[in-house]
C-alpha positions in Angstrom: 6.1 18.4 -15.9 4.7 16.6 -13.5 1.0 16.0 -12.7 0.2 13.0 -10.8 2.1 11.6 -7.8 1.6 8.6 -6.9 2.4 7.0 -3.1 2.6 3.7 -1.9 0.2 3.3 1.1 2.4 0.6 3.7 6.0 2.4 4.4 5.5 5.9 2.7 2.4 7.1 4.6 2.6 4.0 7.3 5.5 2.6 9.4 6.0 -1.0 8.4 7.0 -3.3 11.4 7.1 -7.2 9.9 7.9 -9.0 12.6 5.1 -7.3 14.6 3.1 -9.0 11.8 4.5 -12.0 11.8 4.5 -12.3 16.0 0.6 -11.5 15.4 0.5 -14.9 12.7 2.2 -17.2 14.6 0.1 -16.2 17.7 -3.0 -17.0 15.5 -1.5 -20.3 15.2 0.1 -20.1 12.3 3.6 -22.1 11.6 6.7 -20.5 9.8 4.7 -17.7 8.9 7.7 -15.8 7.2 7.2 -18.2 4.3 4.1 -16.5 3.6 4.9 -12.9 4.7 7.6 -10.5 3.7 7.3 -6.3 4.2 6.6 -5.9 0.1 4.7 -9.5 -1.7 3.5 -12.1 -0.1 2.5 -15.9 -0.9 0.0 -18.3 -0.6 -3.0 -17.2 0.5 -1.7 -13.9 1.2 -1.0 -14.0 -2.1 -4.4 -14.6 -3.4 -6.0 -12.3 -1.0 -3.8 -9.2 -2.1 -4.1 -10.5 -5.9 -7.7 -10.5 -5.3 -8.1 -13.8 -6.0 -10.0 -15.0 -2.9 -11.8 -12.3 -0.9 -11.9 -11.5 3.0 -13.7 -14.8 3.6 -12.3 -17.3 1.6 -8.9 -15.8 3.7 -10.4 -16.9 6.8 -11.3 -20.3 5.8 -7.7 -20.9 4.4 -6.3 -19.2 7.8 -8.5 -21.7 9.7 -7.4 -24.7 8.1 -3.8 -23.5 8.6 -4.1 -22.7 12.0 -6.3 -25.5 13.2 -9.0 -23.4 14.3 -11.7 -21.3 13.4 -10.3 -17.7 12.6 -12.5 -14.7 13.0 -12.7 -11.4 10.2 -11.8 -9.8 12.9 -9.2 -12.0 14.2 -6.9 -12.3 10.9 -7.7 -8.1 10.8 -5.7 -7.8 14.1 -2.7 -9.5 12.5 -2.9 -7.8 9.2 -2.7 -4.2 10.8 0.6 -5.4 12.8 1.9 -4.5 10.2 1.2 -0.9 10.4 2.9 0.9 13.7 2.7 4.7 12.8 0.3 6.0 10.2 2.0 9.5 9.0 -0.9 12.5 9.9 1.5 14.9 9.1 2.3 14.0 6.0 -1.2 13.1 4.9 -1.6 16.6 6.0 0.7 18.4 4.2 -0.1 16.6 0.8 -3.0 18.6 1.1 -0.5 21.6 0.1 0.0 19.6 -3.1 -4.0 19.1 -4.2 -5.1 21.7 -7.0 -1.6 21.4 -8.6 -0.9 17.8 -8.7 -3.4 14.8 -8.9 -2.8 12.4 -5.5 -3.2 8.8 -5.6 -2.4 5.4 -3.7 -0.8 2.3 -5.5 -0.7 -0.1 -2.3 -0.7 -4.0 -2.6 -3.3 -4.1 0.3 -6.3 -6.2 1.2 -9.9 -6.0 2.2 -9.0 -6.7 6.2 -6.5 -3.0 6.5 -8.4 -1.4 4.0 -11.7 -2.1 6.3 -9.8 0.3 9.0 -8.0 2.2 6.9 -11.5 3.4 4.4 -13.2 4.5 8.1 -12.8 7.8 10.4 -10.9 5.8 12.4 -7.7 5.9 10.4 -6.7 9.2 11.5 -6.9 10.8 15.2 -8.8 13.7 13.3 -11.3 11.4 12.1 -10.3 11.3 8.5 -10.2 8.5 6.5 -7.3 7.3 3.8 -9.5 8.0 1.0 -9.7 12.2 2.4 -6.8 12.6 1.3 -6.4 11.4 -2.4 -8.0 11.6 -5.9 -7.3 8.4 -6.8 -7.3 5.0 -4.9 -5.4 1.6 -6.5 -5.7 -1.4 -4.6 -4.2 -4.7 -5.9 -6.3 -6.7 -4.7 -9.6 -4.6 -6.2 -7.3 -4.1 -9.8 -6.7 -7.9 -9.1 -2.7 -7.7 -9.8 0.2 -6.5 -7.7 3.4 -4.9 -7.8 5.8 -5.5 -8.7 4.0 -6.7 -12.0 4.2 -4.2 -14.6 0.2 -5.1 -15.5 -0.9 -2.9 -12.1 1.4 0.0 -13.4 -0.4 -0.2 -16.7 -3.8 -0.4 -15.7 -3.0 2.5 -12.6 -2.3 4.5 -16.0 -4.6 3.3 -17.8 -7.8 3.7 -15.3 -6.5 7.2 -14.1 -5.7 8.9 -17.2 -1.9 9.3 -16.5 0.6 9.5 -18.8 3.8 8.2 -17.8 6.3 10.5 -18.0 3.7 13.1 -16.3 3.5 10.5 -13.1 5.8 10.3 -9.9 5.7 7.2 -8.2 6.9 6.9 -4.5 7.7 4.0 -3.1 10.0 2.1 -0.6 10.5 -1.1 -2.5 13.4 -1.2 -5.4 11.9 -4.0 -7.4 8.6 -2.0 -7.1 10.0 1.4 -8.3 12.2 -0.2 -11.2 9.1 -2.0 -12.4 7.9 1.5 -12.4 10.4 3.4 -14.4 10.3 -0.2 -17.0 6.4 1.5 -17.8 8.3 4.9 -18.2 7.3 6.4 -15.1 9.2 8.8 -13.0 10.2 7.5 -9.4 11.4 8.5 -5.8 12.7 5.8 -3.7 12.0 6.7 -0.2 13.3 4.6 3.2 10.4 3.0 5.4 9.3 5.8 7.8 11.5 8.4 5.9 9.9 11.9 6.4 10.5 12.6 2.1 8.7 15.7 2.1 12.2 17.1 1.2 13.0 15.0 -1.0 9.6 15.1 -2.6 10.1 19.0 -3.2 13.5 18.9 -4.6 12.0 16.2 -7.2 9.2 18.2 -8.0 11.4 21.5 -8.3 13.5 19.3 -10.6 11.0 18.1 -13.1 9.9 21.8 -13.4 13.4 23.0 -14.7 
C-alpha cells in the first residue's frame, strides 16, 4: 500500500519551456548556453548551483564572468524561472484531496533563485506558496545531490521516513524514474504538462488491490 507520493516540482506541477530558458541565458549574455542547460540536469555552474555546491551568489559571480558583465540576483532569477510557463493550481489543488491519506512531497533538482519565488505567496494566484501544499520538501541543491543519482533517492528516504515500496514517485524524466525503481521505489512516468490526475488514481487504485 502506498503512503507517500512523491512529485517532481519542474514538468509535473510546472510547464517546462527550455528554450524560453535558454532565449533568457543567451540574452544575459551568455554563449552556447545549451551546453550548460538541458530540461532535466544541468552542467557547470548550473551544475554546482543545483548540487549545492556554490550558492545564489557564487552563481552570479560565475554568470558574470561568463557573460562579461555584472549579473544581478535578480537578473540570473529572471532566466532561471523561464523555464517555468504554467504553474498547475489545479492540480496543487486537488492534491489537497490526497492529504490525510497519503504523505505529499517534492523531489525537484531546483535552486535557490526559483525556489526564492516559488517558497513566497506569489507562487500561486490565491496567494499560496509551493510549500502549502506538501508535507515534505527535497531540494537538490539543500540535500546537496541530484537526480538522477541514486544518493538523493536514498537520503529522500532516508530523511522522510519512507519505505520504498510504500513510496510513489512522479516524474517526467526516464533516467530519473528508473533510478527510482533501482532504490525499489514505485514510479509513474508522466509527460511534461500532462494533467495525470487519472493516471495518478488508477495507480493508486492499483497498489490497493
Amino acid at each position: 500500500m502506498i503512503k507517500d507520493i512523491v512529485f517532481d516540482f519542474g514538468g509535473v506541477l510546472t510547464t517546462i519551456d527550455t528554450e524560453k530558458a535558454l532565449r533568457k541565458f543567451r540574452d544575459l549574455g551568455i554563449e552556447n548556453p545549451e551546453l550548460y542547460i538541458n530540461s532535466y540536469c544541468q552542467k557547470g555552474a548550473f551544475y554546482e548551483l543545483e548540487n549545492g555546491d556554490i550558492d545564489a551568489e557564487e552563481f552570479c559571480m560565475k554568470l558574470s564572468r561568463m557573460c562579461r558583465r555584472e549579473i544581478t540576483f535578480a537578473e540570473a532569477k529572471d532566466a532561471w524561472l523561464g523555464f517555468l510557463v504554467e504553474i498547475h493550481e489545479n492540480l496543487l489543488e486537488y492534491l489537497q484531496t490526497l492529504r490525510g491519506k497519503y504523505r505529499l512531497s517534492v523531489l525537484s533538482n531546483t535552486n535557490p533563485f526559483i525556489q526564492s519565488w516559488a517558497l513566497t505567496k506569489d507562487f500561486t494566484t490565491c496567494g499560496k506558496s509551493l510549500s502549502d501544499y506538501f508535507d515534505n520538501l527535497f531540494f537538490s541543491y539543500r540535500m546537496h545531490c541530484s537526480k538522477p543519482s541514486s544518493a538523493i533517492y536514498r537520503k529522500m528516504l532516508d530523511e522522510g521516513k519512507m519505505v520504498a515500496r510504500e513510496t510513489l514517485f512522479v516524474d517526467d524524466g526516464v533516467r530519473n524514474i528508473e533510478a527510482a525503481a533501482a532504490e525499489g521505489i514505485q514510479t509513474l512516468l508522466v509527460a511534461n504538462g500532462e494533467d495525470w490526475r487519472e493516471a495518478l488514481e488508477k495507480r493508486l487504485s492499483a497498489t490497493e488491490e
